[in-house]
C-alpha positions as CSV (number, residue, x, y, z in Angstrom):
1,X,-115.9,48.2,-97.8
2,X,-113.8,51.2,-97.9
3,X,-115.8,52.7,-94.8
4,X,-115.3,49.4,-92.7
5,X,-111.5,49.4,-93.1
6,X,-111.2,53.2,-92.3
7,X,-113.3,52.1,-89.3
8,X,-111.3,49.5,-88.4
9,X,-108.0,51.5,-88.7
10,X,-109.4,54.0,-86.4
11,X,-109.9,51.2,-83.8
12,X,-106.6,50.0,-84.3
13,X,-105.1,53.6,-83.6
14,X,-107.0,53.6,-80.7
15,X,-106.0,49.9,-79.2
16,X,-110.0,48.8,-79.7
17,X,-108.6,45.4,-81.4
18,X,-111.8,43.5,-80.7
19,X,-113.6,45.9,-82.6
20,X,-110.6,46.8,-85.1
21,X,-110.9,42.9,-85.8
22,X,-114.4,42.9,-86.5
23,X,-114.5,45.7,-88.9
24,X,-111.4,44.1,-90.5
25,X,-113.1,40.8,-91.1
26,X,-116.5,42.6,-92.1
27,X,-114.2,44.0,-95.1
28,X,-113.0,40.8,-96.1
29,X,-116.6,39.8,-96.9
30,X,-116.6,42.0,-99.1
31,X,-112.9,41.5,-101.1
32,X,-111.6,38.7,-99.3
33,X,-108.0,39.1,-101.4
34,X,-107.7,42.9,-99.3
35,X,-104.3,43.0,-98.6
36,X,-104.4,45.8,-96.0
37,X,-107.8,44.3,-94.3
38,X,-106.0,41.2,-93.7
39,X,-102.6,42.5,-92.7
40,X,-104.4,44.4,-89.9
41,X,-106.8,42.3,-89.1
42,X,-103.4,39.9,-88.4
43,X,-102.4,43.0,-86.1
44,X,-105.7,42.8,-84.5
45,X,-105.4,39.9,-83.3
46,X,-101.6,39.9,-82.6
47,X,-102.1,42.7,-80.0
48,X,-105.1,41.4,-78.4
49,X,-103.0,38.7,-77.6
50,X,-100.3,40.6,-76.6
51,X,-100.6,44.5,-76.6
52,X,-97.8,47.0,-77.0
53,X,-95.9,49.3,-74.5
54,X,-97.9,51.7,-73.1
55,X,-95.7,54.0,-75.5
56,X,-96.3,52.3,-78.8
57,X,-96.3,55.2,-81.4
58,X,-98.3,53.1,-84.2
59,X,-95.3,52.1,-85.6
60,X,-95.4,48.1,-86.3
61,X,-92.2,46.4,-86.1
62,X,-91.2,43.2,-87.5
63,X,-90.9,40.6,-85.0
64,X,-89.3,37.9,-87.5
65,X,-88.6,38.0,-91.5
């Protein structure tokens, strides 16, 4: 599990959010209570729907509370 969301982090550092997504999910097969797999695995999807600027930093900000 642990290699799949290191995976999947890497892909989200490097905008891949199909394939950050899929990893993500892949780890929640395996502990589906992973707090972190399913927070990014939100982010995934979130910017493959709409991406960042083209000078996002990796920083996530909070949209609402």
């Amino acid at each position: 599990m642990l290699e799949l969301y290191n995976e999947g982090l890497r892909a989200y550092k490097e905008w891949r959010w199909d394939d950050g997504a899929g990893l993500f999910k892949k780890a929640l097969e395996f502990d589906s209570e992973d707090g972190p797999s399913a927070l990014y695995l939100q982010r995934c999807n979130e910017f493959g729907e709409s991406p960042p600027a083209e000078d996002w930093d990796g920083i996530f900000t909070m949209r609402t509370k």
